[in-house]
C-alpha positions in Angstrom: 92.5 28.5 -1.8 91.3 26.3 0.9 92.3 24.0 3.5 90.8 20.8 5.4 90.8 19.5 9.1 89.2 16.8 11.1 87.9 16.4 14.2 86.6 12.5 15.3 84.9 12.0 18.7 83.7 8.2 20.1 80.2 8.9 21.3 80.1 5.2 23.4 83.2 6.4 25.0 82.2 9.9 25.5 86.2 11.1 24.1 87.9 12.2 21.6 88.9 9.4 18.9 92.8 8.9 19.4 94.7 7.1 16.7 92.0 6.6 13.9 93.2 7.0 10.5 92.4 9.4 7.8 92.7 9.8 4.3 92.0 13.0 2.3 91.8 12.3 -1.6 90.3 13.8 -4.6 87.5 12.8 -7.1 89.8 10.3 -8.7 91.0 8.5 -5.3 94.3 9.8 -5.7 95.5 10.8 -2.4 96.6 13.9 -1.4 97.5 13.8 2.4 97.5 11.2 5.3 96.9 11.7 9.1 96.5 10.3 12.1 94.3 11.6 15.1 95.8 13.0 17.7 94.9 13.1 22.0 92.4 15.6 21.3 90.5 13.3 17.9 91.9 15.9 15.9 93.8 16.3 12.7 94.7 19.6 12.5 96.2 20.2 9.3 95.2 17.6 6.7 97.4 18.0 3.6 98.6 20.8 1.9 98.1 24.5 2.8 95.6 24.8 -0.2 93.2 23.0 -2.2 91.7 24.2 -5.5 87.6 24.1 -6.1 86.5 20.4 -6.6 85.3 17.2 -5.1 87.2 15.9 -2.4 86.8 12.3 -0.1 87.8 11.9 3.9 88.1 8.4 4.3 88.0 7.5 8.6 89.7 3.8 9.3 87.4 3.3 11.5 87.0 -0.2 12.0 91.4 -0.3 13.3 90.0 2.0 15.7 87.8 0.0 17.0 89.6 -3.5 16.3 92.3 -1.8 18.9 89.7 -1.3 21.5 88.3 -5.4 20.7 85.4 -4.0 20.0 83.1 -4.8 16.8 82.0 -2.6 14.3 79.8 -2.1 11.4 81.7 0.2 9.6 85.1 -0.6 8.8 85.6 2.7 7.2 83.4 6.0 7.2 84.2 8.2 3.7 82.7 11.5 3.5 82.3 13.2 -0.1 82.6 16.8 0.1 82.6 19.8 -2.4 85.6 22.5 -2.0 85.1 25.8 -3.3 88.4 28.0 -3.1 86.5 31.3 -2.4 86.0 29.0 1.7 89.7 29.6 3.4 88.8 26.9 5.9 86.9 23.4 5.8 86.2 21.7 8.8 84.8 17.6 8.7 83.6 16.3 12.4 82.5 12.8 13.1 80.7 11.3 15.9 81.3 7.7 15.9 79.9 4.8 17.5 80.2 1.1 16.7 77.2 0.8 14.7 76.4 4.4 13.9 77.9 7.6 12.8 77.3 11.0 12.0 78.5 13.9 10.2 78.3 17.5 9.6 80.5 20.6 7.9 81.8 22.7 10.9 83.4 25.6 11.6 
């Protein structure tokens, strides 16, 4: 069985994302777990202890994190898709963010 953690950074600021939302659901939208970032961007323990193999969505509420700074964005939420096989213990989602860009990557 698996499980999934977070990591958001603000590359304009050059720090960690504090305070941004995020969502963990599977294929169907339901949602499994809800977190907020902590000092350090992180979430370190999104939702239960294990997931099962399947498709599962992070959605990042971006654009509150960057209403709360009064600053514009283009993306008033990021979403990223991801496959879970249960043979992986650990699943790691990172996002750089800027206002008008972001990107994305499965870390370790």
């Amino acid at each position: 069985m698996s499980f999934v953690t977070a990591h958001v950074l603000d590359a304009t600021a050059g720090t960690p994302a504090r305070g941004v939302s995020v969502v963990l659901a599977d294929a169907e939208d339901q949602v499994i777990a809800e977190a907020v970032t902590d000092d350090d961007g992180r979430v370190k323990d999104l939702g239960p202890e294990t997931l099962g193999s399947g498709h599962y969505r992070i959605t990042f509420g971006t654009g509150d994190y960057f209403a709360a700074r009064e600053s514009a964005t283009f993306y008033p939420f990021v979403r990223v898709d991801f496959v879970v096989d249960e043979q992986q213990a650990h699943y790691h989602v990172p996002l750089l963010l800027s206002p008008f860009a972001y990107s994305t990557y499965r870390g370790s």
